[in-house]
N, C-alpha and C positions, 0 to 999 in steps of 0.2 A: 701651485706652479705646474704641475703635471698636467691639470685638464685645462689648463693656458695651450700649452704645448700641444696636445690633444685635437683641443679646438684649429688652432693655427695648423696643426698637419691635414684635418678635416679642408680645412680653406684652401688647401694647397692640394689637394688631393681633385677637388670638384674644381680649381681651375683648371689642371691637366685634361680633367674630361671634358672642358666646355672646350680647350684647342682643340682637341681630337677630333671633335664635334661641327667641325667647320664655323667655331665663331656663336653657336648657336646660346643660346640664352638658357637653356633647359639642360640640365648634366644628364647624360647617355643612361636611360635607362638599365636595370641588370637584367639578363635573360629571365625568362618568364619559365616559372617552374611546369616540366612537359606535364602532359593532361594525360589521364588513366584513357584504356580502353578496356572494359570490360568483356570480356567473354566464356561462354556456357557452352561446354564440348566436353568429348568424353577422352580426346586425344593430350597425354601429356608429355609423349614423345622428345627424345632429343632432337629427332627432324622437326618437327614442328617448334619447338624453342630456336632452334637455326632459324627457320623464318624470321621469327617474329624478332629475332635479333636484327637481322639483316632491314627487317623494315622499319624498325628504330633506329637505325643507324640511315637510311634514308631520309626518315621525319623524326627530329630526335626531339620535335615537341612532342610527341607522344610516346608511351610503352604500352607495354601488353599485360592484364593480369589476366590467369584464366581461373574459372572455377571448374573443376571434376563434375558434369550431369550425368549419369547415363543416358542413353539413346531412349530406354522406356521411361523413364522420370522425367521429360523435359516438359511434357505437358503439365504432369502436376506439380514439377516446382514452381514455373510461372505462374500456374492459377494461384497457388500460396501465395508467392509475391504482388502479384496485384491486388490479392484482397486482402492482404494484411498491410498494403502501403510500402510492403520495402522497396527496394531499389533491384530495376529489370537489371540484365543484363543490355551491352549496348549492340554485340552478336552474339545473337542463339543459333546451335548446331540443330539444325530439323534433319530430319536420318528419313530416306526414304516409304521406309514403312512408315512411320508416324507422323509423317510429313500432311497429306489430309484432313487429319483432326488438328494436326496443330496448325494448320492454313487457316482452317475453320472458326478457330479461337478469334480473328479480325482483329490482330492485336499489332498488328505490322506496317510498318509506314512503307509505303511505293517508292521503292529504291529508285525508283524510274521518275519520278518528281523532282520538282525542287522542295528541300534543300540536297536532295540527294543527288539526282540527276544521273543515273548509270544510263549509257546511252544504248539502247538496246537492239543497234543498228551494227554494235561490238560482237553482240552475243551469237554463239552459234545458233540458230532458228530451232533446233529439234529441242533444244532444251529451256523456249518461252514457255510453250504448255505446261512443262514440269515445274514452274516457280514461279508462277501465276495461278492468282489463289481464284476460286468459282466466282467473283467478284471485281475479277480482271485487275487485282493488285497484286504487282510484281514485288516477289519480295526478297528474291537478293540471286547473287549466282552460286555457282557450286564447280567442280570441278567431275567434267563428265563421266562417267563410270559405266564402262561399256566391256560387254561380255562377248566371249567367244570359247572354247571348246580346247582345251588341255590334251596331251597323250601320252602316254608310256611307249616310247620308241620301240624297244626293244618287243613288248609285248604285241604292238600293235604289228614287229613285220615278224614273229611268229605266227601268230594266227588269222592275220589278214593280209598277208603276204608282203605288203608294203609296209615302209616307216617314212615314205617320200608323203612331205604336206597337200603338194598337189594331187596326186594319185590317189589321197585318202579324201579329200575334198569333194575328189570327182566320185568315190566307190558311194558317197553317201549324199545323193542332191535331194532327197526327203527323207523324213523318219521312220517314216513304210521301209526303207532301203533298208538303215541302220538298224530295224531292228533284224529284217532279214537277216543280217550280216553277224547280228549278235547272237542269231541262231544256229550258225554255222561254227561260229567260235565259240559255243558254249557246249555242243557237239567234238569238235576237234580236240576238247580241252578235257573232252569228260566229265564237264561238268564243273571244271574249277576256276573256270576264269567268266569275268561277267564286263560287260561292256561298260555299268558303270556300280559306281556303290550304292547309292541310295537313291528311292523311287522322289525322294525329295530334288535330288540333282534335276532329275526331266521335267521336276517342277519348276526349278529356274530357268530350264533355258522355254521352257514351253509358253507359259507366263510374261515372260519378257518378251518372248514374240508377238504375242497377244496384244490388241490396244482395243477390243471390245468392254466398253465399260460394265464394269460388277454390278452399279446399282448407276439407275439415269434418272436424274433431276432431286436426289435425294430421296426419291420414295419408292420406285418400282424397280425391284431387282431383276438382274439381266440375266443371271446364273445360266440355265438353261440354254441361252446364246454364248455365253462367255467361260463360261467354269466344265460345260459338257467336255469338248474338246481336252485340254487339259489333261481331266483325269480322265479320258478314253485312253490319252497315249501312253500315259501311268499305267493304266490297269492292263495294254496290251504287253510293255515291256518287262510287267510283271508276271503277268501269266506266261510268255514267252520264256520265263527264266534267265533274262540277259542283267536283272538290274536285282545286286544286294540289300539285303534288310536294314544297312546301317542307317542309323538315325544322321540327316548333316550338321554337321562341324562338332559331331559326337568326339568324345576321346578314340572312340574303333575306329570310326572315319578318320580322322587325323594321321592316323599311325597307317592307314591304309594308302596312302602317297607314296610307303617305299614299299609297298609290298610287288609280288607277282601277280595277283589276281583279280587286278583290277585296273581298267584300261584310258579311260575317257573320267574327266570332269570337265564343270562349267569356270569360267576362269576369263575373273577381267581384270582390267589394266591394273586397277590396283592387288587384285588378288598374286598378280604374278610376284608380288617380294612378298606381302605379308599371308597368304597360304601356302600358297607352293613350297618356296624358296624357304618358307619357315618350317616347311611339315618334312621336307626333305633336302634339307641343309650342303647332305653332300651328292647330292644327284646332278652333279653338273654335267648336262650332255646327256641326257636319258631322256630327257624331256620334247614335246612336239608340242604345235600348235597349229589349227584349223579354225578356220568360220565355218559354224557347224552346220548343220542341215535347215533349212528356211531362214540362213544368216543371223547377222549378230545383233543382239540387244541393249536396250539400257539392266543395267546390273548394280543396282544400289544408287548410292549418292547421297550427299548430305549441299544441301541449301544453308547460304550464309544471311540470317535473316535479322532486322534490326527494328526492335520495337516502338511502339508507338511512344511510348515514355521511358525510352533510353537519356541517359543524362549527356552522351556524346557523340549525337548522332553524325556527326561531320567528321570526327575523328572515325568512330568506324566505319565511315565508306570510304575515307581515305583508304584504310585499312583493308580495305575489300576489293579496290580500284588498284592497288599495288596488288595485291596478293592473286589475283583471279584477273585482269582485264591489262595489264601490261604488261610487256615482253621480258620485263625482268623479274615481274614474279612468273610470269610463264618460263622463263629458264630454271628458277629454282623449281618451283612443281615438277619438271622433267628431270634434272640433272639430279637434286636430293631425294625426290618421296617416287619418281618412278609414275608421276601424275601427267593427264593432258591440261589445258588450260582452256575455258571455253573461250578463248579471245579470238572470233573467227576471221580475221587478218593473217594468224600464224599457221590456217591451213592451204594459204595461196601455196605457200613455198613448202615444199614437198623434201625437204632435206631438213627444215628445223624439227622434225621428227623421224628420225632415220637413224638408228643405232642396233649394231648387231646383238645378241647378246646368246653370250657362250654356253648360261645354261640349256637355252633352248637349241644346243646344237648350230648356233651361230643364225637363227632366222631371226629378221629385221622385226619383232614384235612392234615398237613402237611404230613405224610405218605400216603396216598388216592392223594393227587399231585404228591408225587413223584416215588411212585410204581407202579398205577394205570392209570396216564396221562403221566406224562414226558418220566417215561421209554418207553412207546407205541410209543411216537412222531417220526418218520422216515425219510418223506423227505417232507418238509413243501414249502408251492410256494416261490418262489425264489422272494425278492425284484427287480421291475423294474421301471424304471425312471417316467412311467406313472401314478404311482398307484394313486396317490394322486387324478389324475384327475381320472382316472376310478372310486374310489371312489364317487365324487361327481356325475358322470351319475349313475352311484346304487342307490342314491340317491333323483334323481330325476326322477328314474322308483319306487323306493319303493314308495314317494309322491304320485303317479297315484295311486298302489296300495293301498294306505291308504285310497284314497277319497271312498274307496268303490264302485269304476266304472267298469263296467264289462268289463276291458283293456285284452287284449290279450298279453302273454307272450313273443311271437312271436317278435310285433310290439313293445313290451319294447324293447327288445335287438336290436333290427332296429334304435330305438331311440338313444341308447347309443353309437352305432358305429357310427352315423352321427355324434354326437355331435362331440365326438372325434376325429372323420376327420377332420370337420371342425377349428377345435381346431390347428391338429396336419399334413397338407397333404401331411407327407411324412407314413402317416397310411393307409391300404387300406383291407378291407375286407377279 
């Protein structure tokens, strides 16, 4: 008798749906269970779970799962995954340095195609080069990361008479200038104040200014045209005595944000909450910011990239097209993480980025990045497959540079192309 009754409630049950249904012959399907997106990042943040909430709640056929990569592990968990059969991720975080080799890997579908189709008529132009692999496949966007120059107010109008942004902008129009400058405050000070902390810092902003490439076509390295300069301006603001021993984003360095003795860092958009704002918590209002001497750079960034054998590739470019290419995830990148958005429509209007902010003394940062640096940014050095290692030989010519050893410039760069050779010998001089 029950599964009489059972059955008859079943029958009454799917007529209800076929009314509902306008009559239709077929009872209303039940919603379709949402479809995973996979993704490989090193960020587990609660700003970043706010997104990815918010764009589930947008597309609630989809959610987010993430897996923990490191920034240097993403090349070789992928190679594991592909040769053992598992299962890609459907976006991998590519992190600026490592970004080259893992271009190189050819494992990435052209986000720029169909089925993907990102229209790259959206994209801001300075940043095609940088996510386009040597192969001319586009393989995803990223959120711009752009540098500019930090100050300690208070030290800066002790010893350089000004804390005004413009007046220090103008004191410093090349690095010839500043280091001048850093000679006189290193004099005034007797000794104890230094223009920045570590010979690694004039490695980032100098480097980023740069877009001579390190090695061209894969095989002949450029060093000599590319890497001289560089560390000429290292080893001058060394020997000058304006720039500290600290290693960067050492524990000394860190702690060196609230001190007195140290004046200038390099400092991008995203750097302004997660170093600054983290290394010196309560310094609201000590703070300054400048475009520093030969202007501002690109300064990191991580590329949102979607493999060839992703099991969801249409889900994460939805994922990518909310999150990076429309105004509402361009609101959230601004309003929660402190981010720009490369969606270049949003830099017509010169007020959707405009917001004071009190640590810095009330200067318009976001406006100052993106009128000031971003627009300027033109044709930035092209990711290549070496960088990573290049990298570590700068590295280990800045280290000679640090000891304070009277090294010649020359024989650094001599240094750096053997290593490399020997690393690499299909490279040659």
């Amino acid at each position: 008798m029950k599964s009489k009754w059972l059955a008859i409630a079943l029958i009454m049950v799917t007529t209800v749906a076929i009314s509902f249904a306008g009559g239709s012959s077929e009872p209303v399907a039940t919603a379709a269970k949402p479809q995973a997106i996979h993704v490989w990042g090193w960020d587990n943040s609660d700003l970043s779970k706010k997104t990815y909430a918010a764009f589930q709640a947008a597309y609630p056929q989809y959610y987010i799962e993430t897996t923990i990569i490191q920034r240097q592990d993403m090349e070789q968990k992928l190679q594991t995954a592909l040769a053992s059969g598992a299962d890609v991720p459907d976006v991998a975080w590519i992190e600026s340095t490592y970004r080259g080799s893992l271009f190189a890997m050819d494992i990435w579908e052209d986000a720029s195609k169909p089925p993907l189709n990102i229209d790259l008529n959206n994209v801001l132009p300075y940043l095609l080069p940088l996510e386009t692999t040597a192969k001319g496949v586009y393989v995803g966007p990223e959120v711009p990361s752009i540098g500019g120059m930090a100050y300690k107010r208070a030290l800066a109008k002790q010893y350089l008479g000004t804390d005004d942004p413009q007046q220090l902008k103008a004191m410093f129009p090349t690095w010839e200038a500043f280091v001048e400058k850093g000679k006189e405050v290193l004099k005034k000070s007797g000794g104890k104040v230094y223009m920045m902390s570590s010979p690694w810092n004039t490695f980032i902003f100098k480097n980023g200014q740069t877009n001579a490439p390190y090695v061209v076509n894969d095989t002949q390295l450029n060093l000599k045209a590319a890497a001289t300069p560089i560390l000429q301006l290292i080893y001058d603001m060394k020997k000058a005595g304006i720039v500290d021993t600290y290693e960067a984003n050492s524990p000394a360095e860190n702690t060196s944000y609230t001190d007195e003795t140290h004046i200038f860092y390099p400092c991008a958009n995203w750097s302004v909450t997660f170093t600054i704002k983290r290394n010196d918590p309560n310094g609201s209002g000590r703070w300054g910011f400048i475009v520093p001497p030969d202007g501002g750079f690109p300064m990191g960034g991580t590329v949102q990239g979607i493999p060839k054998k992703a099991k969801n590739k249409i889900g994460a470019v939805t994922f990518l097209k909310y999150r990076y290419l429309s105004e509402a995830g361009a609101k959230m990148l601004r309003d929660w993480q402190g981010y720009f958005a490369p969606l270049k429509s949003l830099y017509k209007d010169d007020k959707f980025y405009d917001l004071a902010d009190p640590f810095f003394g009330g200067q318009n940062l976001q406006k100052i990045f993106a009128q000031d640096i971003l627009a300027k940014i033109k044709d930035p050095r092209r990711p290549n497959k070496y960088d990573q290692q290049v990298a570590s030989a700068f590295n280990v010519a800045i280290q000679k540079i640090n000891t304070g050893a009277d090294v010649n410039v020359a024989d650094l760069v001599t240094l750096m192309e053997t290593e490399l050779m020997q690393r690499n010998p299909e490279l040659k001089r």
